[in-house]
Wavefront OBJ file of the C-alpha trace (Angstrom):
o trace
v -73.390 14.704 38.186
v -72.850 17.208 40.989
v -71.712 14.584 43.428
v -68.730 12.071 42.788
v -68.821 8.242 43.794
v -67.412 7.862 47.381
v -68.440 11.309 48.369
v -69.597 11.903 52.244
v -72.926 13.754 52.178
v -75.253 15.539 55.131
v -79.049 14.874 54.616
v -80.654 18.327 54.027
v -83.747 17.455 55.811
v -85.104 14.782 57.863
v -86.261 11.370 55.956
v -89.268 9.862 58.515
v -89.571 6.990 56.090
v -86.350 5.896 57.143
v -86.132 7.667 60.942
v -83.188 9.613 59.832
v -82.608 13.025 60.762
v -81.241 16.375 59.282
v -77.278 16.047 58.867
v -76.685 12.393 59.575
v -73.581 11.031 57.049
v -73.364 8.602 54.330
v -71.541 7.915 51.518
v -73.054 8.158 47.744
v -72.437 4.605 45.941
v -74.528 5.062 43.227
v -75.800 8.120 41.080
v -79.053 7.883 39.030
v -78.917 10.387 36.044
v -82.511 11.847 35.025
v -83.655 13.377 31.543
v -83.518 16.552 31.337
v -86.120 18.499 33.870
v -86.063 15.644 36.120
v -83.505 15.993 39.450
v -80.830 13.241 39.831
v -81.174 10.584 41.924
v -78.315 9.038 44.625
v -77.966 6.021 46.646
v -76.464 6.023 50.114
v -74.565 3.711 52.321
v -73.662 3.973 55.556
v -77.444 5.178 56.995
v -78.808 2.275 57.795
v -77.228 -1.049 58.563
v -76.950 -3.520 55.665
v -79.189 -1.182 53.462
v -78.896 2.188 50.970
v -81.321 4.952 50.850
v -81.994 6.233 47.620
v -82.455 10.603 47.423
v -82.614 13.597 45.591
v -79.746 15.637 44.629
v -81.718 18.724 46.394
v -81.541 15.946 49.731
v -77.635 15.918 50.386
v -74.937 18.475 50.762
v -71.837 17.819 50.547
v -70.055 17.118 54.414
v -67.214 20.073 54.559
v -64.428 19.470 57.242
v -63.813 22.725 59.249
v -59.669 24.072 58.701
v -57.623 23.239 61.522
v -55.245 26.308 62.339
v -51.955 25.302 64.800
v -50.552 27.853 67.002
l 1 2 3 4 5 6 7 8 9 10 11 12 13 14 15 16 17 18 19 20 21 22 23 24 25 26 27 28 29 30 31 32 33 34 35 36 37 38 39 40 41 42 43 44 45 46 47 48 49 50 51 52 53 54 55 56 57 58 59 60 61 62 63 64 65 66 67 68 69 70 71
């Protein structure tokens, strides 16, 4: 699994199915193993209201927070 539960991810690319565009947020809350050959699957929450979208690994990237530097 290259993603844990819980995680925040940016979508990679746009999903039209769903209207969604590249980098909107959501949080994994379930991971779909696949045999060997076969890409893993995710589902998201956060999206779309009262709903997950289910993705690719190759999909989402994980969201990294930018370091904050104080004078």
């Amino acid at each position: 699994m290259k993603f844990q539960l819980f995680t925040q991810v940016a979508l990679k690319e746009e999903l039209i199915k769903y209207g969604l565009k590249k980098g909107s947020i959501g949080t994994i809350v379930e991971h779909y193993p696949m045999p060997e050959g076969r890409e893993d699957g995710y589902s998201l929450e956060g999206l779309i209201l009262f709903d997950t979208v289910e993705v690719n690994e190759s999909q989402i990237e994980q969201v990294t927070i930018p370091a904050v530097t104080y004078p």
